[in-house]
C-alpha positions as CSV (number, residue, x, y, z in Angstrom):
1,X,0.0,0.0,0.0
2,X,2.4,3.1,1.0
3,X,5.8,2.3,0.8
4,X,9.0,3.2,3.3
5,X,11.0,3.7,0.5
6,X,9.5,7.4,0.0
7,X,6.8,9.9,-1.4
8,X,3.8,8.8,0.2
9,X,4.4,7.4,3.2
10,X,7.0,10.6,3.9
11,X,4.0,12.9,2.8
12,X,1.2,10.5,4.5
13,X,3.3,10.6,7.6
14,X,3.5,14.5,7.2
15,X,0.3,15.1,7.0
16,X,-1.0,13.0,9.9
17,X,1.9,14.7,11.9
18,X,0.0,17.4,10.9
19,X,-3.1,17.0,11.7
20,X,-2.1,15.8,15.0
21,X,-0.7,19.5,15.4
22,X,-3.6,20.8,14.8
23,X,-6.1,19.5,16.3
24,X,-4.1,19.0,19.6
25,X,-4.2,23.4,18.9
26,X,-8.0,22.9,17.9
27,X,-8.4,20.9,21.4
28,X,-6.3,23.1,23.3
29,X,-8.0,26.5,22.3
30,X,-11.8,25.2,23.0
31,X,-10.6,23.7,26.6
32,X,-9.2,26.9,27.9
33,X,-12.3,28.9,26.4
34,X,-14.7,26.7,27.8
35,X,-12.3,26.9,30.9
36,X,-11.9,23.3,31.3
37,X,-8.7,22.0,33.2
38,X,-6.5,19.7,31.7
39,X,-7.2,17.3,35.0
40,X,-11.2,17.0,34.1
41,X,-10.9,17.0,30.2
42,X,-8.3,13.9,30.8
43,X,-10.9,12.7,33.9
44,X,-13.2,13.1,31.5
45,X,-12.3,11.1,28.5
46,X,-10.5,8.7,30.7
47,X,-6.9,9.4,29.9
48,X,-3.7,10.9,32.0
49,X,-2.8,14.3,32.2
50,X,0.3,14.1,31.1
51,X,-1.1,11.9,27.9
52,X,-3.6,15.0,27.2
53,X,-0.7,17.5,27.6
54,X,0.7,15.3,24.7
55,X,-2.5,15.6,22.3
56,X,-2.3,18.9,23.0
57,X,0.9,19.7,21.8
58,X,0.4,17.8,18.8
59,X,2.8,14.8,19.8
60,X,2.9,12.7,16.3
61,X,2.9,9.7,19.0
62,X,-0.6,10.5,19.9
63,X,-3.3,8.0,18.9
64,X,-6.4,9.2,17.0
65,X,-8.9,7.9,18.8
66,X,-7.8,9.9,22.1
67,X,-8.1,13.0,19.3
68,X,-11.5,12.4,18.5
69,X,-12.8,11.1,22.5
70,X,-11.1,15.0,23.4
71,X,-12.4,16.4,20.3
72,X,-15.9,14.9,21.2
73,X,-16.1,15.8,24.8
74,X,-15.2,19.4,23.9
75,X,-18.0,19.6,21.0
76,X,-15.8,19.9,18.2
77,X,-16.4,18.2,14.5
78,X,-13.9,15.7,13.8
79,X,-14.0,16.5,10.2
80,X,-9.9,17.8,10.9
81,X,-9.0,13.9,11.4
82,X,-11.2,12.4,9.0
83,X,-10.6,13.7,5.7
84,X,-7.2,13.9,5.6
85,X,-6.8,10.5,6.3
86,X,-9.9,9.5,3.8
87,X,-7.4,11.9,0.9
88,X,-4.2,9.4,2.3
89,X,-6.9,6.6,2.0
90,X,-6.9,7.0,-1.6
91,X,-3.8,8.1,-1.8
92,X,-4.6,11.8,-2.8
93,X,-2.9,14.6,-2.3
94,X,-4.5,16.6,0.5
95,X,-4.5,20.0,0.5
96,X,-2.8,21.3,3.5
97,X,-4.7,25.1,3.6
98,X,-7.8,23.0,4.5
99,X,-6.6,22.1,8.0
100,X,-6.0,25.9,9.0
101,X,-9.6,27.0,8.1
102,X,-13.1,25.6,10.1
103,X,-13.9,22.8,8.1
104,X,-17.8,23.1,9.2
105,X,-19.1,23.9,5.7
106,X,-16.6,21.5,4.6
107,X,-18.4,18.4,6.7
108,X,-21.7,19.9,6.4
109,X,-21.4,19.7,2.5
110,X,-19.6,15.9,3.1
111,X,-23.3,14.8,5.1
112,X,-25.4,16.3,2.7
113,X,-23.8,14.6,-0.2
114,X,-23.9,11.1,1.6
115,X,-27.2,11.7,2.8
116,X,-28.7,12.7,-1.0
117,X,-26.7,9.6,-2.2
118,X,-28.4,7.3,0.0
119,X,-31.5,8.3,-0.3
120,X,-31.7,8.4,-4.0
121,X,-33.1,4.8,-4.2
122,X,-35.6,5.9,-2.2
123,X,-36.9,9.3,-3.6
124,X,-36.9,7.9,-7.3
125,X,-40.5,8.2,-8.2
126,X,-42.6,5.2,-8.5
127,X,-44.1,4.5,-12.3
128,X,-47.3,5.3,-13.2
129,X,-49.4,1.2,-14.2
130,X,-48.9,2.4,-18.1
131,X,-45.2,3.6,-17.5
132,X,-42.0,1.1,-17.5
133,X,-40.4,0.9,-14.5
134,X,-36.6,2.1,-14.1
């Protein structure tokens, strides 16, 4: 899939990194404005202090699903982690400028295209007795 022997997994690696960085920021940010401690955000989602200390300052060691159980407790979308690793997925390059901006339209967008492409089965229109069915 992505090879050690450069390009993607250096870039793949990069980006995760990356997105790691930011959203341990992103985490960070909405903790001290809601004026959370770092003891009950980590009491909270059931981790160490020290370990949220970590997330928050992006550690590349920091597992993903300790990103989104922080991101979740604090209300934020976890659209940040998501699709950059669904671009990395298909090995696509990602473009970086999307992680600095609030990627709520972004997700919002994302839903309502799944959500239109599941349903189509549903909202095609059923055939009149005289008309052929689709």
């Amino acid at each position: 899939m992505i090879s050690s022997q450069g390009g993607a997994f250096e870039e793949g690696a990069s980006i995760l990194a990356e997105v790691k960085t930011i959203s341990g920021r992103r985490i960070e940010e909405r903790r001290r404005r809601r004026r959370i401690s770092q003891e009950a955000l980590a009491a909270d989602v059931g981790i160490g202090v020290r370990w949220l200390r970590e997330i928050e300052s992006g550690n590349p060691k920091s597992r993903f699903d300790d990103h989104f159980r922080c991101a979740h407790a604090l209300g934020l979308s976890a659209a940040h982690l998501l699709i950059p690793m669904l671009f990395l997925e298909h090995h696509m390059h990602f473009p970086r400028q999307l992680l600095q901006d609030d990627m709520n339209e972004l997700e919002e967008r994302c839903i309502e295209f799944i959500a239109s492409f599941s349903l189509k089965p549903f909202l095609r229109r059923t055939p009149r007795p005289s008309e052929p069915f689709e």
